[in-house]
N, CA, C and O of each residue as an XYZ file, in Angstrom:
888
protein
N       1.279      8.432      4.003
C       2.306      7.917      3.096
C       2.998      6.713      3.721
O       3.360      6.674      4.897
N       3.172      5.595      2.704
C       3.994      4.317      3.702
C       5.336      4.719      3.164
O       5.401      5.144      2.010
N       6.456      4.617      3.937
C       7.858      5.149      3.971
C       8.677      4.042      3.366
O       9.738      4.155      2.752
N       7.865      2.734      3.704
C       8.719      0.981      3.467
C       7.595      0.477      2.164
O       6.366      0.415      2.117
N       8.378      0.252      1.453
C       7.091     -0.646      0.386
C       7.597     -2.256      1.084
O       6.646     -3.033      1.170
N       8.811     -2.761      1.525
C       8.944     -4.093      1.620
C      10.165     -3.524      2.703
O      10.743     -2.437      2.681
N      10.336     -4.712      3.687
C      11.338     -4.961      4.873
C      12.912     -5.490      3.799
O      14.108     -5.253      3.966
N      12.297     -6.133      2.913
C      13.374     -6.892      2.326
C      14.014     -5.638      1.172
O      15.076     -5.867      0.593
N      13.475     -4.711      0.998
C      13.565     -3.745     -0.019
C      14.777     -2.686      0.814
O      15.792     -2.142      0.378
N      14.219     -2.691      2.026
C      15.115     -1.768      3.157
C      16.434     -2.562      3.448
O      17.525     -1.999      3.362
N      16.297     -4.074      3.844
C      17.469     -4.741      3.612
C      18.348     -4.782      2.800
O      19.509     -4.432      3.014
N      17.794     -5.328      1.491
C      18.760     -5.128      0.074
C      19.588     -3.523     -0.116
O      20.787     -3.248     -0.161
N      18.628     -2.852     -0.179
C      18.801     -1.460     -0.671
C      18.867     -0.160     -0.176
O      19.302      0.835     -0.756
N      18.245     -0.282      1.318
C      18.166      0.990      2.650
C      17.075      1.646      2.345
O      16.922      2.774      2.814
N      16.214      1.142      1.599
C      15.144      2.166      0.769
C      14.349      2.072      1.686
O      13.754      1.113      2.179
N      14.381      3.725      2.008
C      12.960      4.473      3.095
C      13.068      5.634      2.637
O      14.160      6.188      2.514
N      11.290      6.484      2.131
C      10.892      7.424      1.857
C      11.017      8.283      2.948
O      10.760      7.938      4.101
N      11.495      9.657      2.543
C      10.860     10.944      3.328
C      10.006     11.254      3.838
O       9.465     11.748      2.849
N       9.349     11.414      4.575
C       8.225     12.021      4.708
C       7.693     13.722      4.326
O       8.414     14.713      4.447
N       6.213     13.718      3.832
C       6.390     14.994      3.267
C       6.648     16.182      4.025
O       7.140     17.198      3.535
N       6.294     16.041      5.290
C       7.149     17.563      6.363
C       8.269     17.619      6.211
O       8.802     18.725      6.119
N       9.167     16.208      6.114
C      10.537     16.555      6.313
C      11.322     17.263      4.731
O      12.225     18.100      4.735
N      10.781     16.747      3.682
C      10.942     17.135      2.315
C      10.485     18.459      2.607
O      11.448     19.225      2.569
N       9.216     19.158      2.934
C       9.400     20.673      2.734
C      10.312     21.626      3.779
O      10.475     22.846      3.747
N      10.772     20.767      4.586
C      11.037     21.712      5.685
C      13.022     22.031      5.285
O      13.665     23.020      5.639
N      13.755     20.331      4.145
C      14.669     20.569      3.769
C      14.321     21.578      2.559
O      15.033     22.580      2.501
N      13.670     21.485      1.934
C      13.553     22.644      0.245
C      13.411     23.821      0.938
O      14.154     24.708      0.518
N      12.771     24.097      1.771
C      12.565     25.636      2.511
C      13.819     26.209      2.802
O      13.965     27.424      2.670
N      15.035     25.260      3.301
C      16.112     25.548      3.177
C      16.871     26.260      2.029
O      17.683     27.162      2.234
N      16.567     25.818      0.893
C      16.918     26.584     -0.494
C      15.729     27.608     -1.228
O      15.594     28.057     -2.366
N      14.968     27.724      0.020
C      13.335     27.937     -0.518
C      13.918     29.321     -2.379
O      13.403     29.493     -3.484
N      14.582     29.631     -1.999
C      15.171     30.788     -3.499
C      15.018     29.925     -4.532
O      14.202     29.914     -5.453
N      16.139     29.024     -4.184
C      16.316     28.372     -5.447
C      15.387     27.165     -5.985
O      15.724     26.742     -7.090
N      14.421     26.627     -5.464
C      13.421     26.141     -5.522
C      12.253     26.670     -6.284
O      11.365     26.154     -6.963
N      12.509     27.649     -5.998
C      11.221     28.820     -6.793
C      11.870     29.437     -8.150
O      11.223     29.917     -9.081
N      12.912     29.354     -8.088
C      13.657     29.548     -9.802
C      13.481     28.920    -10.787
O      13.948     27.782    -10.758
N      12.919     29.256    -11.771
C      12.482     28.014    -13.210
C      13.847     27.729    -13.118
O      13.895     26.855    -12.252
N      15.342     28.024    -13.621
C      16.015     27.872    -14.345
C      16.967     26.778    -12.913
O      17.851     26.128    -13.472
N      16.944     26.557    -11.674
C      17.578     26.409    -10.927
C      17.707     24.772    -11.370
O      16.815     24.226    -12.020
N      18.877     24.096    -10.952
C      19.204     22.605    -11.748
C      19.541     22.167    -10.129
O      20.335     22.745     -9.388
N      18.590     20.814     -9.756
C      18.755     20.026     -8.832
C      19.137     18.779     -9.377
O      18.672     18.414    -10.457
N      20.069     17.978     -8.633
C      20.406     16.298     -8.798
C      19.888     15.780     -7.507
O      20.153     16.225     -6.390
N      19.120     14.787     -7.803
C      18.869     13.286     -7.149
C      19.349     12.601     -6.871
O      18.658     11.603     -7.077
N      20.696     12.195     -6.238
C      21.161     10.838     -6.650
C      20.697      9.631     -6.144
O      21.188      8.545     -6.453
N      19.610      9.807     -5.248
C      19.029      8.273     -5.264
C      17.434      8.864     -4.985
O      16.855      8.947     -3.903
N      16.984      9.208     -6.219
C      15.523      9.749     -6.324
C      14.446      9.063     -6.091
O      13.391      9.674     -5.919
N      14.482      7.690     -6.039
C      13.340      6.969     -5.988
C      12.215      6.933     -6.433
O      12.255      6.224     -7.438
N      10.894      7.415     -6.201
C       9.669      8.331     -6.827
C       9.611      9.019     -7.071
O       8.727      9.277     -7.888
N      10.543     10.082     -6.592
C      10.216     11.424     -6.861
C       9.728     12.405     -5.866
O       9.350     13.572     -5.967
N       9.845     11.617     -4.915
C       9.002     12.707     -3.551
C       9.957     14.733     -3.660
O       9.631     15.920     -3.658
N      11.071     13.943     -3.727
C      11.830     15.870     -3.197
C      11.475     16.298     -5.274
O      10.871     17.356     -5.451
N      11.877     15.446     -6.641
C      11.584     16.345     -7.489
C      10.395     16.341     -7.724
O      10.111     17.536     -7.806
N       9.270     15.612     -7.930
C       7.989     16.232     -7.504
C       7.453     17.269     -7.089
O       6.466     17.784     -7.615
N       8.221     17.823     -5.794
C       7.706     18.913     -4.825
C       8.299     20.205     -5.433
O       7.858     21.350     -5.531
N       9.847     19.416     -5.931
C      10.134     21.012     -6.595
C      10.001     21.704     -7.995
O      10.352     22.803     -8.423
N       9.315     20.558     -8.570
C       8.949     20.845     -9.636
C       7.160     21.848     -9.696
O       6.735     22.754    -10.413
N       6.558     21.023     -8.495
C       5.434     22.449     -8.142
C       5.910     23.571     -7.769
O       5.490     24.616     -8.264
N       6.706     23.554     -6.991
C       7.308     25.239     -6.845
C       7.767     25.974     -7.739
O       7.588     27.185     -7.617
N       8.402     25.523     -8.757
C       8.667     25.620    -10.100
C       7.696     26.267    -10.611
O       7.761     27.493    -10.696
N       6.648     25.593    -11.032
C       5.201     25.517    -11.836
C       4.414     26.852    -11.110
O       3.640     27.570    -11.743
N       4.741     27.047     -9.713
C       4.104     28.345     -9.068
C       5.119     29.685     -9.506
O       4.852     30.872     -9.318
N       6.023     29.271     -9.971
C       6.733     30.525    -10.297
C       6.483     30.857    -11.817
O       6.276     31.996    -12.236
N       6.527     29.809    -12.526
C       6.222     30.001    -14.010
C       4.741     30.205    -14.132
O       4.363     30.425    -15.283
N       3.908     30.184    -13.288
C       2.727     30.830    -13.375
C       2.391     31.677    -12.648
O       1.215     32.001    -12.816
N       3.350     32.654    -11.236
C       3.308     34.397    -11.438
C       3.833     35.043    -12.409
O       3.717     36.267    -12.471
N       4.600     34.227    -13.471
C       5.610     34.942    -14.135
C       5.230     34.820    -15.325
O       5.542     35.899    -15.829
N       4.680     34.100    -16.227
C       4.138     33.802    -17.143
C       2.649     33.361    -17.759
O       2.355     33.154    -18.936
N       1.968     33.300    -16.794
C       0.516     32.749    -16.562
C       0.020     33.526    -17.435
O      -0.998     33.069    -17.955
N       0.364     34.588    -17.820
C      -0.674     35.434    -18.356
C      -0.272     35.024    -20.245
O      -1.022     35.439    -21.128
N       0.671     34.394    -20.488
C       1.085     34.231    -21.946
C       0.634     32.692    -21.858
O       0.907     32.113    -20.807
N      -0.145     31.856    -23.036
C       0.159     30.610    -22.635
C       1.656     29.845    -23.448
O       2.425     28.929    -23.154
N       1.500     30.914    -24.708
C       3.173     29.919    -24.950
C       4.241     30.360    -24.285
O       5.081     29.464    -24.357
N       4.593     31.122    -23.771
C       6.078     31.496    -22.564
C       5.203     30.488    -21.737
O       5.783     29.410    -21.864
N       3.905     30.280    -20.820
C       3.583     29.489    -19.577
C       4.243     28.123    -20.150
O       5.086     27.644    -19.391
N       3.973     27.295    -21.543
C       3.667     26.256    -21.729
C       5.575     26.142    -22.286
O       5.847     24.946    -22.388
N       6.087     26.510    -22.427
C       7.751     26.573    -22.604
C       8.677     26.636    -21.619
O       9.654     25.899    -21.484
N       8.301     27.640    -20.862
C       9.014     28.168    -19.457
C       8.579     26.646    -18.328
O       9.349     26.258    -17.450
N       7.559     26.151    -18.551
C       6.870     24.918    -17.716
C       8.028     24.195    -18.114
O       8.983     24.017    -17.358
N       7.945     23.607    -19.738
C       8.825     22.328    -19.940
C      10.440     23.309    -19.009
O      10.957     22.706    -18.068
N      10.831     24.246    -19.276
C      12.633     24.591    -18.975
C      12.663     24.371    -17.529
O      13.752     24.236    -16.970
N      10.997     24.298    -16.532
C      11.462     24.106    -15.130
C      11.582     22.836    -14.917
O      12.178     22.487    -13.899
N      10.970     21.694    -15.954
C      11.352     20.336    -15.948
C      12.843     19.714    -16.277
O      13.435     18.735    -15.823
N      13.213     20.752    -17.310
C      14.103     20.036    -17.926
C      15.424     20.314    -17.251
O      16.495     19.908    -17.703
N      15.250     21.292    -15.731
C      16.463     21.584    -15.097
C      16.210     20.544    -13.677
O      16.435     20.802    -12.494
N      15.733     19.460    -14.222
C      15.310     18.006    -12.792
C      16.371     16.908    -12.940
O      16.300     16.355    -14.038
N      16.986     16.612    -12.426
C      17.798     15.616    -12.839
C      17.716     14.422    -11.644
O      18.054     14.758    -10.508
N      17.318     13.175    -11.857
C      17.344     12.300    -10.878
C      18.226     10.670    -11.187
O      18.241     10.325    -12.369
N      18.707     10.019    -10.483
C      19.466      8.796    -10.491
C      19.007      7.922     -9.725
O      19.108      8.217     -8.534
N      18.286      6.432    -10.070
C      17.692      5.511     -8.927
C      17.970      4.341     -9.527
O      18.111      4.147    -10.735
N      18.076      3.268     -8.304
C      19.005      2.176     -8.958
C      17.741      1.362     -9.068
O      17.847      0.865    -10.189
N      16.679      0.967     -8.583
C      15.442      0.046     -8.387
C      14.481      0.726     -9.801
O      14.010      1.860     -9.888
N      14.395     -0.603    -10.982
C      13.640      0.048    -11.938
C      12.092      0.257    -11.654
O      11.619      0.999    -12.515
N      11.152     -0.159    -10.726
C       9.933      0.297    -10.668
C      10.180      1.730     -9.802
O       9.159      2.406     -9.676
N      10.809      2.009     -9.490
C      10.734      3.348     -8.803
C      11.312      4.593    -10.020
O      10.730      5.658    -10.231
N      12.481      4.165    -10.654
C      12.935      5.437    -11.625
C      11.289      5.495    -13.071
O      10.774      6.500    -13.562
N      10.945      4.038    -13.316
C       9.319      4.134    -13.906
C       8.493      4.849    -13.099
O       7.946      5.738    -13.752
N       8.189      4.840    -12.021
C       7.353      5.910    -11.371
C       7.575      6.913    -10.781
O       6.764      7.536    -10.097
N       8.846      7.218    -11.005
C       9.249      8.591    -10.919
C       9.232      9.356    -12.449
O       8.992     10.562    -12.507
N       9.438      8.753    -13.380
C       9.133      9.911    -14.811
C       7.489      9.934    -14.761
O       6.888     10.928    -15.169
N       6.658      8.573    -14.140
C       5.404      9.095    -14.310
C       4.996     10.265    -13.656
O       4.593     11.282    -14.220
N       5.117     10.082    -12.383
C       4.636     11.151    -11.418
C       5.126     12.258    -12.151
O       4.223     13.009    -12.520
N       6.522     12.674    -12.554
C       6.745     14.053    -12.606
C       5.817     14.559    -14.072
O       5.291     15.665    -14.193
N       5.779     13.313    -15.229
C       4.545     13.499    -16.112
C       3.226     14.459    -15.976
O       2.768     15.464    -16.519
N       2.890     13.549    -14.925
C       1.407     14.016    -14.175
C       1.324     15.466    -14.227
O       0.720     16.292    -14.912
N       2.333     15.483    -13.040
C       2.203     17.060    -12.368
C       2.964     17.610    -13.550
O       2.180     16.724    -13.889
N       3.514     18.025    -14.321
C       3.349     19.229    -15.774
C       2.285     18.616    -16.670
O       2.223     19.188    -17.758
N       1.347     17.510    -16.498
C       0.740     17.374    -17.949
C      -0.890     18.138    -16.816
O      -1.636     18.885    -17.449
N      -1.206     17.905    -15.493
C      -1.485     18.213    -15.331
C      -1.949     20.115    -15.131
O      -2.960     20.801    -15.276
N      -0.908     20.269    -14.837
C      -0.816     22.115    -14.881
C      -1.026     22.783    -16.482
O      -1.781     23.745    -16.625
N      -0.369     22.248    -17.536
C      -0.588     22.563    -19.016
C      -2.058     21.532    -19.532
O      -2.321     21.269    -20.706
N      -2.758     21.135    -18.485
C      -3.739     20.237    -19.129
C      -3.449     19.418    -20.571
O      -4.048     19.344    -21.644
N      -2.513     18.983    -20.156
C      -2.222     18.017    -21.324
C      -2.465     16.610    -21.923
O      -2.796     15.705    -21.157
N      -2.342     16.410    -23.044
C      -3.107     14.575    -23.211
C      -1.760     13.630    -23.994
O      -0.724     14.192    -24.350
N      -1.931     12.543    -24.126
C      -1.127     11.811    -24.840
C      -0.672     12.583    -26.203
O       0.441     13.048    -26.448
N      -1.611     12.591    -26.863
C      -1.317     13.386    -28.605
C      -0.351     14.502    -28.126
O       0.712     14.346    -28.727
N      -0.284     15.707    -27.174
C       0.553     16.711    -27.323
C       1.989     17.096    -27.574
O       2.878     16.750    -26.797
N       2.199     17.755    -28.571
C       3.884     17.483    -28.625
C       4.733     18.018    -26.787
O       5.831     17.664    -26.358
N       3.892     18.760    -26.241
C       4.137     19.281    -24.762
C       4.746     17.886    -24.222
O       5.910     17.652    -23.900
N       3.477     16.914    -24.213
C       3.923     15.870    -23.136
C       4.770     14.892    -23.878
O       5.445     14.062    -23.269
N       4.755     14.961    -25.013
C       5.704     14.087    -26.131
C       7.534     14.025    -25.483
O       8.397     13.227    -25.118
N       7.280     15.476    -25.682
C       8.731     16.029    -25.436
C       8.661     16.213    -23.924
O       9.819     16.544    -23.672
N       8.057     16.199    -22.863
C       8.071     16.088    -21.749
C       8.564     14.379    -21.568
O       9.594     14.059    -20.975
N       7.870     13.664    -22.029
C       8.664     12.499    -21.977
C       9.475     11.642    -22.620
O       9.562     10.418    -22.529
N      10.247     12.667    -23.493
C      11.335     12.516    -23.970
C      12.917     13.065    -23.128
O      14.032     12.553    -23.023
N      12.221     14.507    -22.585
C      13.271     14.761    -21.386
C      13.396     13.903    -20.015
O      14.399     13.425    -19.485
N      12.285     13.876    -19.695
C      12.504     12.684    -18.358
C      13.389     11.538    -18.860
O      14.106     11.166    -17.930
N      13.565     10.977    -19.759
C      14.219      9.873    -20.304
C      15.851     10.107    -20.181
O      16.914      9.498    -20.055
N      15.336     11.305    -20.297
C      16.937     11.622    -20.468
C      17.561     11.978    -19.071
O      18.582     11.424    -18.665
N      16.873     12.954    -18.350
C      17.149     13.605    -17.120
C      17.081     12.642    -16.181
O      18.048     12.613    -15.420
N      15.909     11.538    -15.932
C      15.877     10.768    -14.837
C      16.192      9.532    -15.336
O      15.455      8.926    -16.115
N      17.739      8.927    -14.744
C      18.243      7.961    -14.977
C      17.885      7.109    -14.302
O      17.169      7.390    -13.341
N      18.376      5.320    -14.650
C      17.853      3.899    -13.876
C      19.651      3.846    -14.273
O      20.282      3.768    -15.327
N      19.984      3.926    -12.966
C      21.540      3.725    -12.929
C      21.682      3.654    -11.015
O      20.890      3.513    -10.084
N      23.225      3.852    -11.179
C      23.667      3.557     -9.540
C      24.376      5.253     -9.600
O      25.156      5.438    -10.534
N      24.195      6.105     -8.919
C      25.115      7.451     -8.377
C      26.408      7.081     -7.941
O      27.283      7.819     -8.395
N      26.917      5.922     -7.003
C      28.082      5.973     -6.904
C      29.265      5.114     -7.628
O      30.489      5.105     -7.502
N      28.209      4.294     -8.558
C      29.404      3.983     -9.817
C      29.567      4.783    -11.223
O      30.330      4.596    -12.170
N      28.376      5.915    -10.946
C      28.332      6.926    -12.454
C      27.827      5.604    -13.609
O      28.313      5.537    -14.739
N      27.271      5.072    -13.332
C      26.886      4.666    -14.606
C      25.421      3.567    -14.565
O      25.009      2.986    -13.561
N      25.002      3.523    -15.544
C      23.682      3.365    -16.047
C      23.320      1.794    -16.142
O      24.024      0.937    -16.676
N      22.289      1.630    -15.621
C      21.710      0.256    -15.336
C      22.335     -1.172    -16.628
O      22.212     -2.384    -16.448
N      22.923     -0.538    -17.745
C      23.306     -1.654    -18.482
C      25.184     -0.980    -19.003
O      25.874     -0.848    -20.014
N      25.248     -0.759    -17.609
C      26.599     -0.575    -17.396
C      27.656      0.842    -18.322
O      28.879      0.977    -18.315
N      26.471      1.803    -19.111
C      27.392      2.824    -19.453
C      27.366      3.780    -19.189
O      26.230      4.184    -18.939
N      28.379      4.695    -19.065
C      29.168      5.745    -18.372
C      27.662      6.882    -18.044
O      26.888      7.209    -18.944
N      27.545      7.251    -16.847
C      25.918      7.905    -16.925
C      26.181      9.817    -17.648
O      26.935     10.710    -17.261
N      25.392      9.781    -18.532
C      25.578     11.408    -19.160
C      24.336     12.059    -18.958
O      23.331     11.498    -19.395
N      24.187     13.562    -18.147
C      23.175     14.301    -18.259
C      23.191     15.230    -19.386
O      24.285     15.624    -19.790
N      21.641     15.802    -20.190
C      21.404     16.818    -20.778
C      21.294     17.935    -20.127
O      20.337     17.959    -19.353
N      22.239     19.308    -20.189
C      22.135     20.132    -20.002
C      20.977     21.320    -20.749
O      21.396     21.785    -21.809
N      19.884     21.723    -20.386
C      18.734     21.805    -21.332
C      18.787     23.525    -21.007
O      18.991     23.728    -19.810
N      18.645     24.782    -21.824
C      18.533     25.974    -22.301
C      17.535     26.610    -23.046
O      17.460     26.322    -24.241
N      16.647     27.531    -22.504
C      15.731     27.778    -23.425
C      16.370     29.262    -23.871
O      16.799     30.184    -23.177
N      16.239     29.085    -25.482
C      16.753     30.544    -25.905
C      15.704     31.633    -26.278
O      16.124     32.771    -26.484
N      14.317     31.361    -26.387
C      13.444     32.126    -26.700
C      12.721     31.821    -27.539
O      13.178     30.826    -28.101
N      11.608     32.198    -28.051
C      11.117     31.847    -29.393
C      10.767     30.445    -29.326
O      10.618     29.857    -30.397
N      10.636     29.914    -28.411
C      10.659     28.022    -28.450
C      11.119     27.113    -28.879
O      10.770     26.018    -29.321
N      12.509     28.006    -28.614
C      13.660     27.092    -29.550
C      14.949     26.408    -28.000
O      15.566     27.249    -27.347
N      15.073     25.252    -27.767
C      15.733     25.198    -26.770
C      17.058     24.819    -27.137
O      16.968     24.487    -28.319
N      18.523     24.659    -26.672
C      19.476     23.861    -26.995
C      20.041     23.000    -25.754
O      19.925     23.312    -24.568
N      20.679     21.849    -26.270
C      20.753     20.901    -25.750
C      22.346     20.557    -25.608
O      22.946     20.177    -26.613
N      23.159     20.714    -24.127
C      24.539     20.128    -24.553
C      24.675     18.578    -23.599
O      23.801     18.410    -22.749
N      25.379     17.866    -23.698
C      25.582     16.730    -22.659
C      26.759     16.729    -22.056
O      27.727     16.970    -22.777
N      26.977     16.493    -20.753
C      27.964     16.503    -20.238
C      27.878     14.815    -19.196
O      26.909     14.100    -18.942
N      29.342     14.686    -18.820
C      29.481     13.084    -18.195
C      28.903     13.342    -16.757
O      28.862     14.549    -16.518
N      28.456     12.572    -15.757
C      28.017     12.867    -14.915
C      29.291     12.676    -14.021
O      29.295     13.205    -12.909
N      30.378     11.944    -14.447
C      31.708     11.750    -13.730
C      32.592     13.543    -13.947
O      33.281     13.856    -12.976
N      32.552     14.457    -14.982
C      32.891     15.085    -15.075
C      32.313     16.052    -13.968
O      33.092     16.498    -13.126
N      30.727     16.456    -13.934
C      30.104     17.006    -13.017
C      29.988     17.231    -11.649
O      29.440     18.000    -10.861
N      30.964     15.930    -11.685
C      30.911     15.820    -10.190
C      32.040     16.985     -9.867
O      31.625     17.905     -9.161
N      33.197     17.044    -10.230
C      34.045     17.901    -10.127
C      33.844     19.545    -10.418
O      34.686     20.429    -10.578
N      32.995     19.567    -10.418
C      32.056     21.276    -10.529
C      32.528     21.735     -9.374
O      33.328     22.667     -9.294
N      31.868     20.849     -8.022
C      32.183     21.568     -6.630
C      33.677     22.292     -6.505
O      33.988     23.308     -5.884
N      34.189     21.731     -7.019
C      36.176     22.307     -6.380
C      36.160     23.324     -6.985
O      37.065     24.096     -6.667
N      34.975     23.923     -8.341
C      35.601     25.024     -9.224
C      34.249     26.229     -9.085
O      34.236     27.065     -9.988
N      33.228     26.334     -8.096
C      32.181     26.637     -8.355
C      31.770     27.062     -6.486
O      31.528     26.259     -5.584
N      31.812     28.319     -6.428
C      31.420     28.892     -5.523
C      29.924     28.980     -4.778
O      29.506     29.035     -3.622
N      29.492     28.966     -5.830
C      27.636     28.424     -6.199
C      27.299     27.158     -5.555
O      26.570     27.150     -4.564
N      27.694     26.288     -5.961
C      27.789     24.769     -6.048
C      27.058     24.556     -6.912
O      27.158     23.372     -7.237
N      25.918     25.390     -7.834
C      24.908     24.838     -8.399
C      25.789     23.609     -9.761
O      26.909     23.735    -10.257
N      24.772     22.546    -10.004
C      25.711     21.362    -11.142
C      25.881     22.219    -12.307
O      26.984     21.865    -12.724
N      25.420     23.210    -13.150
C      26.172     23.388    -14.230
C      26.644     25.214    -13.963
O      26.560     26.063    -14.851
N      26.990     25.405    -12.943
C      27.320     26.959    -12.470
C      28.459     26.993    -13.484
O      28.295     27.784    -14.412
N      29.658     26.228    -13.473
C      31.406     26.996    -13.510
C      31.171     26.617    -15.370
O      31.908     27.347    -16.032
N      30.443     25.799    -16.115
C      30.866     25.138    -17.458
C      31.155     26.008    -18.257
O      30.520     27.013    -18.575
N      32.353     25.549    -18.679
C      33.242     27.165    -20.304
C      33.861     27.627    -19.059
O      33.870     28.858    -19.073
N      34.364     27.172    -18.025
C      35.326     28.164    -17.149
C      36.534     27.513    -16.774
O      37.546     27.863    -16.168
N      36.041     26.216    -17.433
C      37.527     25.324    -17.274
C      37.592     23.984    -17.912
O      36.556     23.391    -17.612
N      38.471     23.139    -18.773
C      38.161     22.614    -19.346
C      37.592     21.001    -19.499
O      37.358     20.284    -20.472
N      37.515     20.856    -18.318
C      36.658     19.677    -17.795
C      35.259     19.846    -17.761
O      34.486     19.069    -17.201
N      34.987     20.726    -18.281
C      33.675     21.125    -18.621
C      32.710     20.968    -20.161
O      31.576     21.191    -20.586
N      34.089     20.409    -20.625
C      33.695     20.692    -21.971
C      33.282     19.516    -21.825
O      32.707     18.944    -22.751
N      31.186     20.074    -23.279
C      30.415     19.022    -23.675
C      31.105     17.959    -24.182
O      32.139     18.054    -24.842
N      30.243     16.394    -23.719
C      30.679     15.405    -25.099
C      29.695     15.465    -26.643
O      29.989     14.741    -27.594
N      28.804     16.203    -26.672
C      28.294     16.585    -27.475
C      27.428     17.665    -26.886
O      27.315     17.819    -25.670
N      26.637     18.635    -28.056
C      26.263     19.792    -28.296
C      25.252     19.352    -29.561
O      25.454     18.583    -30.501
N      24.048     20.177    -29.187
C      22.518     19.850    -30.291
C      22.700     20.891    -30.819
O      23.233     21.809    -30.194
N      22.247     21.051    -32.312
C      21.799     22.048    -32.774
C      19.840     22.997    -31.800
O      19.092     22.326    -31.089
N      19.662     24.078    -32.038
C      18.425     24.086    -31.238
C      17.039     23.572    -31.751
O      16.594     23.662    -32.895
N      16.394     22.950    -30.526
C      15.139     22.433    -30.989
C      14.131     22.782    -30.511
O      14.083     23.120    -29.329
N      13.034     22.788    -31.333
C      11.664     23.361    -30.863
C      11.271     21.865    -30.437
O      11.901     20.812    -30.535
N       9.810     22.200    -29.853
C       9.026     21.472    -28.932
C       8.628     20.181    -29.802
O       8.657     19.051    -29.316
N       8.172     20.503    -31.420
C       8.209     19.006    -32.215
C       9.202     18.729    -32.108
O       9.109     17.682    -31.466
N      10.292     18.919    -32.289
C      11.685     17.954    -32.334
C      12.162     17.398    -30.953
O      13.138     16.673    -30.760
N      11.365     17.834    -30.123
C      12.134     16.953    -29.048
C      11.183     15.927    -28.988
O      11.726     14.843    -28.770
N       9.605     15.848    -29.135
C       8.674     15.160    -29.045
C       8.948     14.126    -30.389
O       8.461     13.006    -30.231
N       9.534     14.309    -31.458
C      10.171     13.081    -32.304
C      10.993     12.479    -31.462
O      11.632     11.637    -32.093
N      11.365     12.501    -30.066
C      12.444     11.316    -29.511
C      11.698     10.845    -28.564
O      12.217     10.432    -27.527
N       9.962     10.821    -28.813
C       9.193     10.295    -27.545
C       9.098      9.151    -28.066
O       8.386      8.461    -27.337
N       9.624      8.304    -29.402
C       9.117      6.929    -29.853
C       9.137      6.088    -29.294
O       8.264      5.240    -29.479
N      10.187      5.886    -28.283
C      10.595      4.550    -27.256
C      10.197      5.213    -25.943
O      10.739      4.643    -24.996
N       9.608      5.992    -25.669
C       9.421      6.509    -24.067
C       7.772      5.793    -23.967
O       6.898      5.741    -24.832
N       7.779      5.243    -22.420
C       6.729      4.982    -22.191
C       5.551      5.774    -21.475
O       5.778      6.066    -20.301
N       4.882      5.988    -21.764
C       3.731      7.427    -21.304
C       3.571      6.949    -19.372
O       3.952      5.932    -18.792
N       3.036      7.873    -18.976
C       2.327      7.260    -17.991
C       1.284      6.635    -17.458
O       0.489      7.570    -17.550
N       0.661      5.766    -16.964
C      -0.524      5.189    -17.117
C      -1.833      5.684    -17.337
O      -2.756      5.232    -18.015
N      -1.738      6.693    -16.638
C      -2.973      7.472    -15.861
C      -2.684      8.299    -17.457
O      -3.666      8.238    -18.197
N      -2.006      8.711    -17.779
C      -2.428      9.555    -19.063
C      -2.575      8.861    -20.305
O      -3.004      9.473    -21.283
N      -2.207      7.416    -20.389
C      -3.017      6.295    -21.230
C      -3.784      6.103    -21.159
O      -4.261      5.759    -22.240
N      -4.798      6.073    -19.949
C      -6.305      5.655    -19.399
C      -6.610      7.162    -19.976
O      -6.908      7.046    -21.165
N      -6.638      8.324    -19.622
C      -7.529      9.322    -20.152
C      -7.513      9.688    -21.872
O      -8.416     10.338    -22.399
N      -6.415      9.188    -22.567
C      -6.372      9.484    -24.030
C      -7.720      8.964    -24.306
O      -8.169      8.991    -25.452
């Protein structure tokens, strides 16, 4: 793995990759919560994707001791371990190849193709979850306030969707013993959504793939 894509990239920006020992040897640290479909990690300067990448396979190994044997709980429970990924990167070819990569690896495991409403709505959530913004100004590459989807699967393949500010979120820690990002929400009122979805199945989230751009490698195989 090269750690530097450019000297001048490390100058501007400090940008140097992990290496992959050191990425498993920090997740082993949470190794529990890593292996939880439902567990919600933030990025704030995600880059490619190296740490959600990795935990999104651990993910994918749990939703397939746990579900492997159904394929619609496998192929639902897959998207809910995606949709609890949340990443923030300020360099736009890296937050672009970070929704690809994480593409890959679920379109790969559900063997999926361009046409599927799976990967439709798979890359309709990355859009949402992995931002092209800055983490320490909270806000989004064309300057507005940065908001994550809080994503819920209720059963039946029906998911719901609330949003919360990412400036609000931050203040979780002072109220949240857990630390996890959406542990304390409804326990105090800085918690409250700026909006709330009615619930949606897997076509309706894949109707908001119109402006998302696929990933390459799954353009070349359509």
């Amino acid at each position: 793995m090269n750690f530097i894509k450019s000297k001048q990239r490390v100058a501007d920006h400090g940008e140097v990759f992990t290496p992959a020992w050191m990425i498993e040897a920090m997740l082993d640290l949470v190794k529990g919560e890593t292996e939880r479909i439902d567990s919600r990690f933030l990025e704030p300067a995600c880059g490619s994707g190296n740490f959600l990448v990795r935990i999104l396979q651990r993910k994918l190994a749990a939703v397939e001791l746990k579900f492997g044997k159904s394929d619609f709980e496998k192929r639902h429970y897959a998207l809910l371990a995606l949709m609890c990924l949340y990443g923030i990167e300020l360099l736009p070819d890296n937050i672009t190849e970070c929704r690809a990569n994480m593409l890959e690896i679920l379109a790969d495991y559900l063997n999926l193709n361009e046409s599927d409403d799976f990967c439709r709505a798979a890359s309709y959530v990355l859009s949402q979850n992995l931002i092209h913004g800055d983490a320490l100004t909270m806000r989004t590459s064309d300057g507005q306030p940065i908001t994550f989807a809080e994503w819920g699967y209720l059963g039946k393949g029906k998911f719901q969707r609330r949003d919360f500010g990412l400036d609000s979120l931050t203040g979780a820690s002072a109220y949240s013993q857990e630390g996890d990002l959406f542990a304390d929400l409804g326990k105090h009122e800085l918690f409250t959504p700026t909006k709330t979805y009615p619930p949606m199945t897997v076509g309706e989230l894949a109707a908001g793939f119109e402006h998302v751009t696929l990933a390459p490698s799954l353009r070349e195989e359509a």
